[in-house]
C-alpha positions in Angstrom: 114.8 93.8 91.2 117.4 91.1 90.6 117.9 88.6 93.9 115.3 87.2 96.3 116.8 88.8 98.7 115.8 91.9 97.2 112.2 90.6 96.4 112.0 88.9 100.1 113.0 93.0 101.8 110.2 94.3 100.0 107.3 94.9 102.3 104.4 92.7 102.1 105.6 90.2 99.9 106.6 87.7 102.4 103.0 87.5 104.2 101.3 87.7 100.5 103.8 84.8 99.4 103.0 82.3 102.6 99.7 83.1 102.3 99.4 82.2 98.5 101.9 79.1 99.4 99.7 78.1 102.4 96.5 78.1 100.8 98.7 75.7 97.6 99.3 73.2 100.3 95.6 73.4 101.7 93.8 73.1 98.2 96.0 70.0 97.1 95.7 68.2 100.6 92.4 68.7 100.7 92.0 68.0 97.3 93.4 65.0 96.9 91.3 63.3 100.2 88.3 65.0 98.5 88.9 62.8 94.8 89.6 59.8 96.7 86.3 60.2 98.8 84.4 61.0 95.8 85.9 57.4 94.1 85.9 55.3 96.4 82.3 56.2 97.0 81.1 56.3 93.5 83.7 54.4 91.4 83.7 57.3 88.5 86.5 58.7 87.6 84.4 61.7 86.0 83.4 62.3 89.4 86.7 62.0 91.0 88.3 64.3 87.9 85.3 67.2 89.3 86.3 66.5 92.9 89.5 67.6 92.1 89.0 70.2 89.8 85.6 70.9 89.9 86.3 74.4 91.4 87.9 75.6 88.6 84.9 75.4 86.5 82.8 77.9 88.7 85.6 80.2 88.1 83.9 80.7 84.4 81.0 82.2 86.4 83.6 83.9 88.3 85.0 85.5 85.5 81.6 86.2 83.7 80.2 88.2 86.6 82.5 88.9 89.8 86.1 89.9 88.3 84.8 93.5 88.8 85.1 93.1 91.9 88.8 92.3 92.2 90.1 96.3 91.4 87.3 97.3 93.6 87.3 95.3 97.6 89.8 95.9 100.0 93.0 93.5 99.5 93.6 92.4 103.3 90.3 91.5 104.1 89.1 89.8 101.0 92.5 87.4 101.4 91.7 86.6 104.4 87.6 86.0 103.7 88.0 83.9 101.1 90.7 81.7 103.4 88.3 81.3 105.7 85.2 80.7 104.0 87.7 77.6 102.2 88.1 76.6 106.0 84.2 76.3 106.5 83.8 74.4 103.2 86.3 72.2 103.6 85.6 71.0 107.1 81.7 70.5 106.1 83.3 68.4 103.2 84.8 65.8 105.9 81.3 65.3 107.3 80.3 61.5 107.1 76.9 60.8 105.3 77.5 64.2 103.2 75.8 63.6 100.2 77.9 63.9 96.9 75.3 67.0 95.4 76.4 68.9 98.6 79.8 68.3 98.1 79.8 69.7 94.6 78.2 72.8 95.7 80.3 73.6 98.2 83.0 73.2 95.2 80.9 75.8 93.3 81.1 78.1 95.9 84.7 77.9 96.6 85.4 78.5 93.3 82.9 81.3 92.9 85.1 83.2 95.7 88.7 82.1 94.3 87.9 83.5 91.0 87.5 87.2 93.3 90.9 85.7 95.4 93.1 85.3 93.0 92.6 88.9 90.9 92.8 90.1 94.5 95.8 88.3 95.4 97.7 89.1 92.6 96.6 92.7 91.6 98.3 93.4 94.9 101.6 91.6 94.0 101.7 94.4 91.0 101.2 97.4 94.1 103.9 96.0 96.4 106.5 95.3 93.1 107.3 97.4 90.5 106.0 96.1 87.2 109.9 94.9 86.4 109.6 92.6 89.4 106.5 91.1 88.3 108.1 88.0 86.8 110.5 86.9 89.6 108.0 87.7 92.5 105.5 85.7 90.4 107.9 83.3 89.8 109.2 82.5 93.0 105.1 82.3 94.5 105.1 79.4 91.5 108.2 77.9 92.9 106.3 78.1 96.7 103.4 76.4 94.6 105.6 73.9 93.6 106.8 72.9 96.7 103.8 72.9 98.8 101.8 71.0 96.0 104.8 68.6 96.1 104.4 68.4 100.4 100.5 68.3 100.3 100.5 65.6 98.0 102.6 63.4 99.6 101.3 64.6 102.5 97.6 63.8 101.3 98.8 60.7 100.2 100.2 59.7 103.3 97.0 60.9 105.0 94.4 58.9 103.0 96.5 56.2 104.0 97.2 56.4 107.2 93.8 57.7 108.2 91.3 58.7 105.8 90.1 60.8 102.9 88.5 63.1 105.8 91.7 63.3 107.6 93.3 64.7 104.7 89.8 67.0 104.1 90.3 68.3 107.6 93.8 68.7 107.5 93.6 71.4 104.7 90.5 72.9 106.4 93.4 73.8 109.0 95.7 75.0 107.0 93.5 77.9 105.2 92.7 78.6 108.8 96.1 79.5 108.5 96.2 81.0 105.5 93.6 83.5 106.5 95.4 84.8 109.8 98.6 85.3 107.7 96.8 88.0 105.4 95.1 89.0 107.9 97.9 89.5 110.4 100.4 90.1 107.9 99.4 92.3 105.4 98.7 96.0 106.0 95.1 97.7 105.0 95.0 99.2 101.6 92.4 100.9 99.8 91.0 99.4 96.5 92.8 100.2 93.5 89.8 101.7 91.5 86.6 102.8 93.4 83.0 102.5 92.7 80.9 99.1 93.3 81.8 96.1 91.4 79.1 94.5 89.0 78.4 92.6 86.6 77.7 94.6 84.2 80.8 96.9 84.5 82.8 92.8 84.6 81.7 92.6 81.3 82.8 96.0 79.9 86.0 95.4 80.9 86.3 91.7 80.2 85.0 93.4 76.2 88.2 95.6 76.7 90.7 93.1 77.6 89.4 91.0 75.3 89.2 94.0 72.3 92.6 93.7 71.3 94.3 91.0 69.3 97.5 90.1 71.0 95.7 90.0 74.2 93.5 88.0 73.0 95.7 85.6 71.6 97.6 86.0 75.0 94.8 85.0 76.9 94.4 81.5 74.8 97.9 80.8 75.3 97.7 80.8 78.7 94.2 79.4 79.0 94.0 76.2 76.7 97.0 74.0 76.0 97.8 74.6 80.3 94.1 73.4 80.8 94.1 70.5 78.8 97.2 68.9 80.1 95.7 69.5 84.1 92.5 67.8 82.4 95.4 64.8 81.9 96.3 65.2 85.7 92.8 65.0 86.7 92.9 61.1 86.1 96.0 60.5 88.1 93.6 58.5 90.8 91.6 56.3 88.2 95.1 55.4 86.3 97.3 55.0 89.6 94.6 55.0 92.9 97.4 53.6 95.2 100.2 56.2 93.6 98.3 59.3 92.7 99.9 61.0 95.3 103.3 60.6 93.6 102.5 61.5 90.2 101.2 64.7 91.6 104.1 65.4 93.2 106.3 64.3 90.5 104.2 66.8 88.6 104.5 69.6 91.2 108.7 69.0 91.5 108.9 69.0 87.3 106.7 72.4 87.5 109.3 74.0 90.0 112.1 73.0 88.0 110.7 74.8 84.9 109.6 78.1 87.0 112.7 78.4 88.4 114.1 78.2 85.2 112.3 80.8 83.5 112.2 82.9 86.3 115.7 83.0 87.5 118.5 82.4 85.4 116.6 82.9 81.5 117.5 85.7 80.0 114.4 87.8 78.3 115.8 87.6 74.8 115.9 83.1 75.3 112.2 83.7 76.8 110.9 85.3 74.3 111.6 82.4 72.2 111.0 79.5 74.8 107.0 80.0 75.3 106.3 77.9 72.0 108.6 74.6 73.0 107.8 74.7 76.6 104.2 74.6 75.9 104.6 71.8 73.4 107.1 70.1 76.1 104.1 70.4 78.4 102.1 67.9 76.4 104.2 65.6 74.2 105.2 63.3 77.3 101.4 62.3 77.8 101.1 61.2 74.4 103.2 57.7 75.8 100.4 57.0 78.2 98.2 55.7 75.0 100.7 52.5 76.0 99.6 52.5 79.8 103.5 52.6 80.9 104.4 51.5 84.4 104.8 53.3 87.1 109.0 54.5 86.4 108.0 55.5 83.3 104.9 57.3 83.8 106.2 59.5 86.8 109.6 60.0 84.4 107.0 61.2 81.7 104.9 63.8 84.3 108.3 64.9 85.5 109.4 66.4 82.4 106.3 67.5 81.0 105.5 69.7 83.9 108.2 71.9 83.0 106.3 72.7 80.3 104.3 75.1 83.1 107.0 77.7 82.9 105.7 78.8 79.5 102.5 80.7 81.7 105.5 83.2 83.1 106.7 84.1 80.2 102.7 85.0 78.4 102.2 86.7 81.9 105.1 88.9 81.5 103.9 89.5 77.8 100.2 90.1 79.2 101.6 92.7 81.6 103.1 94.5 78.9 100.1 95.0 77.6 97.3 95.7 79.9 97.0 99.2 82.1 98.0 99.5 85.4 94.5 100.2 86.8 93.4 97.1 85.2 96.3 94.6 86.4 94.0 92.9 89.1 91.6 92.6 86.6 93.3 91.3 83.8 95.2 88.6 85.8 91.9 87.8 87.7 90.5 87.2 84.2 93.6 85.1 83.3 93.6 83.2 86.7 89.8 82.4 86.0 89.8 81.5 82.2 92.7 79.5 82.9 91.7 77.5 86.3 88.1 77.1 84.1 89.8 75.3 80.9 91.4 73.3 84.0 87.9 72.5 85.1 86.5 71.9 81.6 89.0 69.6 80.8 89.0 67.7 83.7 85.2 67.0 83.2 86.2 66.2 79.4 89.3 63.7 80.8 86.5 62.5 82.7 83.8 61.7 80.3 86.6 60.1 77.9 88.0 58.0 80.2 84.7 56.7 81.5 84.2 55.0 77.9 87.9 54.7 77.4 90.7 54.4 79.8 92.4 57.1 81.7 95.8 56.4 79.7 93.7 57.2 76.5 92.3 59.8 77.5 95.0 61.6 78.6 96.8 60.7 75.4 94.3 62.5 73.2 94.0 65.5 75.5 98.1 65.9 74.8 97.4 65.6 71.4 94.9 68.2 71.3 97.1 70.2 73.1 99.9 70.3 70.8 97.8 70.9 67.9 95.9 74.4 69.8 99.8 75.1 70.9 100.9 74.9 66.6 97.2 76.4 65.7 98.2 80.0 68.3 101.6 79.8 66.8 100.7 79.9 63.1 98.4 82.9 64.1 100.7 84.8 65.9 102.8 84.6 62.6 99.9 85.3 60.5 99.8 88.6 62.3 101.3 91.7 61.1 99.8 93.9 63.6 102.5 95.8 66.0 103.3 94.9 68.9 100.8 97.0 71.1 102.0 99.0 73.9 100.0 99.8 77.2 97.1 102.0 76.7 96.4 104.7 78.8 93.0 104.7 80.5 90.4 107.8 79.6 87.6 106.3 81.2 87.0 107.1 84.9 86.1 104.3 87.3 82.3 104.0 87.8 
């Protein structure tokens, strides 16, 4: 598969790419009403960093104990549940008078089901595209994500302006409304890919499988860590800019698509191979200037270029894929999705916590910093190694 127009004729893509790109504009409208409702009412940017990204931490839990469950539930309906139970949170979110404890754990249980959604969602991207049309169908869904994160923060912005942090909240509610008649309409009814019920304990024997060989493992870091600490650095956009978080954002978001394009379009696999490395420390050098507190040009000049740094995750992802059975694909990437959106979450709360006794500038200068030195520490590793590259093992286990 080499065009889009190839990848947009294939059926089922097009309803699993809007709905994917839908629920992108919902979560980043919504989100950024929900972090400005959380600040303005409590002042903390901790706080407002969790608002934001405080679902991706209950993806950990997600990963510990539901990824199981991803191989094992229908595709189509579980799309489409977790859409809608998004819808339902979010609206109760734009409640006045909703106190901030309820707010947080409607966060938990949004992430609880996205960490189930997103092995789901793209476990059936690897059944409607061969496995060589994994990268540019993913890559283009990243492009979509661009884009809508770039509309629904301005779009947010605009909202929290022009109404309120609730208008924005209710705004997104509609738009997973939307998101779950898409899959629901749009995609066709599939069986699971493995049967038996999904546990926890069987989550955690395949987690300890995944997780069993070296180069997956180091895979799984590369995609989890230096990308988590550099969205902890995002987290602060509303404490460092309140009145322009909306822009950095979608500065952020336009820098992101330029970089997935990139990688998934025109790169050839040999110049991939040896781009994951520099994008990855491209993703974090450019916040190491915000130790200086620039202005505004320079700072949305400095998130622009670094978030092109994101195309790095399509080139481990290919790599992952190489590696990981094809009965296991929605569990693998569910477990990447997870760990990954769960660093987010962690570092977030750490962006927090440091700005709170620093400033948000600092704070996002010494997440950078640590994020170049994890991206050089997983380099020097993968050179250390002198085990083979390991090719995709055939399962002998049958599905319990």
């Amino acid at each position: 598969m080499r065009s889009y127009r190839d990848l947009f004729r294939t059926p089922e893509y097009t309803p699993l790419f809007l709905t994917a790109a839908v629920q992108v504009a919902a979560q980043t409208v919504a989100g950024l009403g929900l972090a400005t409702l959380v600040f303005r009412s409590t002042g903390s940017p901790f706080l407002s960093a969790l608002a934001l990204f405080g679902p991706s931490l209950a993806q950990l839990l997600g990963a510990i104990a539901l990824l199981s469950a991803s191989d094992r539930l229908p595709p189509r309906g579980t799309l489409a549940g977790v859409a809608l139970l998004h819808a339902l949170g979010t609206a109760v979110q734009a409640v006045p008078g909703l106190p901030v404890g309820a707010i947080f754990a409607i966060l938990l249980l949004e992430g609880l089901a996205g960490s189930v959604g997103g092995g789901v969602r793209y476990g059936l991207l690897t059944e409607i595209l061969a496995r060589e049309g994994y990268l540019l169908g993913r890559s283009v869904m990243n492009m979509a994500a661009g884009l809508c994160q770039i509309a629904g923060f301005a779009t947010g912005g605009l909202l929290v302006v022009l109404l309120s942090p609730r208008g924005a909240l209710l705004t997104g509610a509609a738009l997973y409304l939307l998101a779950a008649l898409i899959a629901r309409t749009g995609l066709s009814r599939r069986a699971p890919r493995v049967t038996g019920r999904p546990s926890a304990a069987e989550t955690w024997r395949t987690n300890a499988r995944l997780w069993s060989s070296p180069p997956r493992r180091r895979l799984y870091l590369t995609l989890w860590i230096p990308n988590g600490l550099i969205v902890g650095c995002e987290s602060l956009f509303v404490p460092y800019a309140p009145e322009h978080a909306g822009l950095l954002f979608a500065c952020g978001a336009l820098g992101m698509l330029a970089g997935d394009t990139a990688v998934g379009r025109f790169l050839p696999p040999a110049a991939r191979a040896r781009l994951g490395a520099p994008l990855l420390a491209l993703l974090a050098a450019p916040y190491l200037l915000f130790v200086r507190d620039p202005g505004l040009p320079l700072a949305v000049a400095a998130v622009t270029v670094s978030a092109v740094g994101y195309g790095a995750s399509l080139i481990h992802q290919e790599r992952l894929m190489a590696l990981v059975p094809e009965e296991l694909s929605g569990h693998a990437l569910g477990l990447h999705t997870s760990g990954m959106l769960a660093l987010q979450g962690l570092s977030a709360a750490l962006a927090g916590a440091v700005a709170q006794f620093t400033s948000p500038g600092t704070a996002m200068a010494l997440l950078a910093g640590a994020s170049l030195v994890v991206t050089l520490t997983l380099v020097l590793a993968e050179g250390r190694s002198t085990a083979p590259r390991q090719a995709p093992e055939k399962d002998r286990r049958t599905a319990a």
